[in-house]
C-alpha angles and dihedrals in degrees: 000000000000107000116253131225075007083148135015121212117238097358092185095068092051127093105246119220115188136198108200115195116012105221143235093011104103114246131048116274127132134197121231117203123199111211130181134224089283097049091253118138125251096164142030130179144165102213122198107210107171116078124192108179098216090155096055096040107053092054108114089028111116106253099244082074103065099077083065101032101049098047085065080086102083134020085196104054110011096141093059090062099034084054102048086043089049087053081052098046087050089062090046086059109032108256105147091168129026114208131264095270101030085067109036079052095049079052101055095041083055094044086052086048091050094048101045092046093044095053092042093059097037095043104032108030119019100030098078080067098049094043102036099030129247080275096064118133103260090239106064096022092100142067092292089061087046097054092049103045106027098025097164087055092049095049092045087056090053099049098036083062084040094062100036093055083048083064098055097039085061098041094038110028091256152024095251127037100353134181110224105113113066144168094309102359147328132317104224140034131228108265119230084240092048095048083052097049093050087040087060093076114012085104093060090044087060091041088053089041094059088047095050090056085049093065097046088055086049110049087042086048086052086040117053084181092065086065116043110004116036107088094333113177128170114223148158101257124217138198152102127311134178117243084267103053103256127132106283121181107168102046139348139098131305129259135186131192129195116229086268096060091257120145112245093172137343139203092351108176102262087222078062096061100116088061090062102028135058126184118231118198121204134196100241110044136041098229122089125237110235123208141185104248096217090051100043138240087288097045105030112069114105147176126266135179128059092335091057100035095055091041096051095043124097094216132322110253086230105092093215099047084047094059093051088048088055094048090041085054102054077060079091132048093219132355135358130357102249096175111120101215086053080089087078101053094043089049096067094039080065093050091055091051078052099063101039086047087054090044094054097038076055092058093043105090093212090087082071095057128125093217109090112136136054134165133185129174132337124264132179101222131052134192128190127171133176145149116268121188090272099043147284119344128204119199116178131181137174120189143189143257087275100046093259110134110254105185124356129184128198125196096180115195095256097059088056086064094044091108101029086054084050093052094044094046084050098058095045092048079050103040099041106019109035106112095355120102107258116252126175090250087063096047083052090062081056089055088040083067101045091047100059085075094058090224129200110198092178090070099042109060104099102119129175132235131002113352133206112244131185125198123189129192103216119191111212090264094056107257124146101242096170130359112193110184125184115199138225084259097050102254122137125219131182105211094187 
């Protein structure tokens, strides 16, 4: 599992091709290649270059606050973060045990997050490559094409997100950066009428989601690629799980698998995680490199998010969603799926799981309960993980005397596949450019990889340490008047 093209020798000798930005992930990164003479590659690399210092920011701020401020991070997947905050929050204030309804709340409004961002990447961004191929001209590979030539698909994208932020805005005020979870608990209950109106069409979500798994097992079925040589890696695997074993994506224990199936380590308490991750920082990109401590920085590194959820779990507790895991896993001989556009099909089965959770949670009264808060006795530190639609997040706080935050990690979903986006950009570089002239259909093969893991680079640059950082001086004709650039190790160099 040694990374691969990790350095080039003498870089400065080597042609440079860059793909900036990479398209349809939400956030800003890039990958540089290093060629030589012959076109063959020497370096490949997925670069972060946003930073937005969360960590640093919210210090001094009370900690009540952090379940609405942190999920600032992200208009795409807010809830994830206002959830995992708001588990956090719970330690700070005692709250062991939410009641019945706080919880079951807190869970619908996660299932509603996990199916609308799961149906906006599949439908909106990364379909025009499954259905028109990586080869596509640019033109008509996007939603536009999709509308035009596969109209039913496009629509039932739409509405599946549609319902799904219909399910937020009632569990947490509103579609985008709600309030509904708080310190112990949530603010407001699900109304008789609001349970009804989500009721009317929870049948035809899990219709189109089984559709929507359908096409997946389809278009890998019509592509062998797809299952065992685009952008196959092989990776430990982390994420939940419930104290049986199932899929769990709002609370449970951590597992990890190594690359084999094999169990490193299983339902470790998530307040434990230190014990079991490390952070690695390196020169050329914002976003950390997570490891697993007992297999080392170079063999440690793993995948998380739908891939890894449904590869870990012992069986998902929705019959449907269960059938579709059984018939996922016979995708590999023996062990885990590695194929990276397997993300794709495991995501909607997760999507499918989504809409018949929602559907039962809607059935359960408890949703309808007065008793929505409890509190018990102050702590300084506070822990709270879940699985966000790209995989596990760890938000971490610990706070004074007066409430203020003190210190607050984040490990976002997205951090934890740094390596894992690097590895697989490097196979395909490998696999698809080396030795050929580049075109843009081929670079696209390079996007096609990084987009199987859904990422959001807006949420994941919280690095550690000392950071690179570039500053350039433009005239208004674009020319480069002054570069500054201060280096990892703190030096500062003028390169013009």
């Amino acid at each position: 599992m040694n990374g691969r093209l990790e350095t080039a020798e003498h870089p400065e000798r080597l042609k440079r091709v860059v793909i900036e930005p990479v398209t349809r992930v939400e956030g800003h990164g890039k990958v540089t290649l290093l060629l030589d003479d012959d076109n063959h590659i020497e370096q490949a690399r997925l670069h972060i270059v946003e930073f937005r210092g969360f960590e640093k920011f919210i210090q001094g701020r009370p900690y009540w606050e952090l379940p609405v401020l942190v999920q600032r991070l992200c208009g795409i997947c807010p809830v994830s973060h206002h959830l995992a905050a708001a588990k956090a929050v719970d330690m700070l204030v005692g709250a062991r045990e939410l009641t019945p309804t706080a919880e079951k709340i807190r869970r619908l409004m996660h299932l509603g997050q996990i199916l609308q961002s799961h149906a906006l990447h599949f439908f909106h961004l990364s379909s025009p490559d499954l259905l028109f191929g990586f080869d596509d001209d640019v033109a008509h590979r996007n939603i536009i094409g999709v509308i035009a030539d596969h109209p039913n698909i496009a629509k039932q994208g739409v509405a599946l997100r549609r319902y799904g932020q219909e399910v937020i805005r009632v569990t947490a005020g509103k579609r985008v950066h709600g309030t509904g979870a708080i310190p112990g608990g949530v603010n407001k209950s699900v109304s008789r009428d609001e349970r009804d109106y989500l009721l009317a069409e929870v049948d035809q979500m899990i219709t189109w989601g089984q559709g929507a798994v359908a096409l997946t097992r389809d278009l890998h079925a019509a592509n062998p690629a797809f299952n065992n040589e685009f952008a196959s890696i092989r990776s430990n695997m982390l994420s939940l799980t419930a104290p049986d074993g199932a899929l769990e994506l709002y609370h449970g224990g951590l597992r990890a698998k190594d690359e084999n199936g094999d169990t490193i380590f299983d339902h470790v308490d998530y307040r434990d995680y230190t014990q079991h991750i490390r952070e690695h920082v390196k020169s050329w990109s914002y976003m950390k490199f997570p490891f697993i401590v007992s297999r080392g920085l170079d063999n440690g590194w793993y995948r998380v998010g739908p891939l890894a959820r449904v590869n870990n779990c012992d069986h998902i507790a929705t019959p449907l969603a269960e059938a579709e895991r059984q018939a996922f896993a016979a995708l590999a001989d023996d062990g885990p799926v590695h194929a990276s556009l397997a993300y794709h099909w495991a995501r909607m089965i997760e999507l499918l799981h989504c809409a018949e959770g929602i559907k039962a949670l809607l059935h359960d009264d408890d949703i309808l309960g007065d008793e929505r808060v409890v509190r018990g006795d102050m702590t300084a530190e506070g822990i709270g993980v879940i699985e966000a639609p790209r995989g596990t997040l760890f938000h971490d706080y610990r706070i004074n005397e007066d409430g203020l935050v003190e210190k607050a990690n984040l490990i976002v979903s997205t951090t934890n596949n740094n390596q894992a986006m690097n590895e697989s950009i490097r196979q395909v570089a490998t696999n698809y450019l080396d030795g050929h002239s580049i075109t843009e259909p081929l670079l696209n093969h390079i996007e096609v990889a990084v987009r199987a893991y859904d990422p959001c680079l807006s949420c994941a640059t919280h690095a550690l340490g000392k950071m690179p950082l570039q500053v350039e001086v433009v005239s208004r004709d674009g020319r480069v008047l002054d570069r500054l650039v201060k280096h990892a190790n703190g030096d500062i160099d003028c390169t013009l």
